[in-house]
N, C-alpha and C positions, 0 to 999 in steps of 0.2 A: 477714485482709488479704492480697489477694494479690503478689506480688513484681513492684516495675516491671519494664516490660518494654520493653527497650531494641529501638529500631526503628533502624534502616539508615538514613543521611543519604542523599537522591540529590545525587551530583556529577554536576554538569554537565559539567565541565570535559573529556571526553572525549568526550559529544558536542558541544559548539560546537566541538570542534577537526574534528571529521569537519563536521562544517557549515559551519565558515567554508572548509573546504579545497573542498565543493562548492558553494558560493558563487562564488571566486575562478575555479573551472575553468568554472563556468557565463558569467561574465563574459569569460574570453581569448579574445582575436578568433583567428575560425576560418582556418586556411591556405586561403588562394586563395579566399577570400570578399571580395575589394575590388573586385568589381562595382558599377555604380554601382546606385541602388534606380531601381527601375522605375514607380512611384507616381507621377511628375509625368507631369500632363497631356500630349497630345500639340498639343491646339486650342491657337489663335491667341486674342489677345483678349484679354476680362474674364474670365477663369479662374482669379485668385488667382496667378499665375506672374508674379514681376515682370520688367520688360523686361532681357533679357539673358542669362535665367538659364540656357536653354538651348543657348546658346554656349560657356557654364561649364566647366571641364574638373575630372571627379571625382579630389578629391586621395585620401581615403580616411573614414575612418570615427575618431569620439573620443567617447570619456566624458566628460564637460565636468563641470566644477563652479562655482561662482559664486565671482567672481571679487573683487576689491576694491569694495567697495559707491562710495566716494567717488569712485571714477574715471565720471566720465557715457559717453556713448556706445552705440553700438549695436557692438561688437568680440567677436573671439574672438581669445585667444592659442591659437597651435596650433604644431608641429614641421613642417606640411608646408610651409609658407611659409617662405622667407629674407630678405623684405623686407614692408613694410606694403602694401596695396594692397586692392581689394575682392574680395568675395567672397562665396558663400549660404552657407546653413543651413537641413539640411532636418533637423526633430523625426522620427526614425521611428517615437517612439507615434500622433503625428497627422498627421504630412505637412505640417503647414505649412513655407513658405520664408520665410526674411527675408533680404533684404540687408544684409552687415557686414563692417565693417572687418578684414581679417586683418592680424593681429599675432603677428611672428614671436615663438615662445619656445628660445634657442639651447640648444645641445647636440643629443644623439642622438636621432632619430625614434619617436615614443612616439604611441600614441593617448589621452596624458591633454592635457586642454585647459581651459584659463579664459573663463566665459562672462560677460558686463557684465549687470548687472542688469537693463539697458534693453532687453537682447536676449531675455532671459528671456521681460519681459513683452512685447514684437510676437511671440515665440512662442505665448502663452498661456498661461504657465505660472506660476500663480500658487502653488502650493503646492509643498511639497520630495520630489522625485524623484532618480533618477536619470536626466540626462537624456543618453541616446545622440543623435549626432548624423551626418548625412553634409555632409563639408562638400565646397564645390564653389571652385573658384577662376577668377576672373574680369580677363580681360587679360592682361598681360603679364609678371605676378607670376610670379617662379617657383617650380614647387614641387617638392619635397623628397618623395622616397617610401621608404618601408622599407630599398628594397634598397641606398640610397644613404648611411644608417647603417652 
């Protein structure tokens, strides 16, 4: 009979650490990348661009998460706004826009954000991502940028 032979457990636990740390650096928004995205139409008309949106002035860029299910609406809570007012939403995996309610969320300016279920779905987005966003701000709302945390 021959003698067990002990095998080596692999631990993880040292690579998910090197993996979550290149995870997180792959996500932090890049210095001087708050251009706005170049994607939307330039034509007039039935283009999918709703009326307005290219008056919109780009506040910046958010990670958005889903936000309280029970609250209706088409909203986004975001840092770049200081009061409610409208506003887009452009999905950078598909370009589409929607128009929605901006809702300020107070403290210092962050690109994390809450998105309403409702907004979800006029994006199209039925399954769980991560969903990047540019959001744009519409009228008279004022908005809040980086430099102003």
């Amino acid at each position: 009979m021959k003698p067990m032979q002990h095998r080596r457990r692999f631990d993880p636990r040292p690579w998910a650490a090197g993996l979550l740390a290149a995870l997180i650096a792959a996500c932090a928004p890049v210095a001087g990348n708050d251009a706005a995205p170049t994607a939307v139409p330039e034509s007039g008309g039935d283009d999918g661009v709703p009326p307005g949106f290219r008056e919109a002035s780009f506040a910046g860029g958010v990670l958005a998460r889903i936000g309280p299910a029970i609250e209706p609406g088409t909203w986004l809570r975001t840092h770049y706004v200081e009061q409610i007012g409208p506003g887009y939403i452009v999905d950078e995996e598909t370009g589409r826009i929607v128009a929605v309610t901006l809702v300020p969320i107070p403290g210092p300016v962050s690109r994390d954000a809450e998105i309403s279920v409702d907004a979800l779905a006029a994006l199209g987005i039925d399954a769980p991502r991560l969903v990047v966003l540019s959001v744009f701000v519409r009228g008279q709302v004022p908005a809040r940028s980086e430099e102003a945390a």
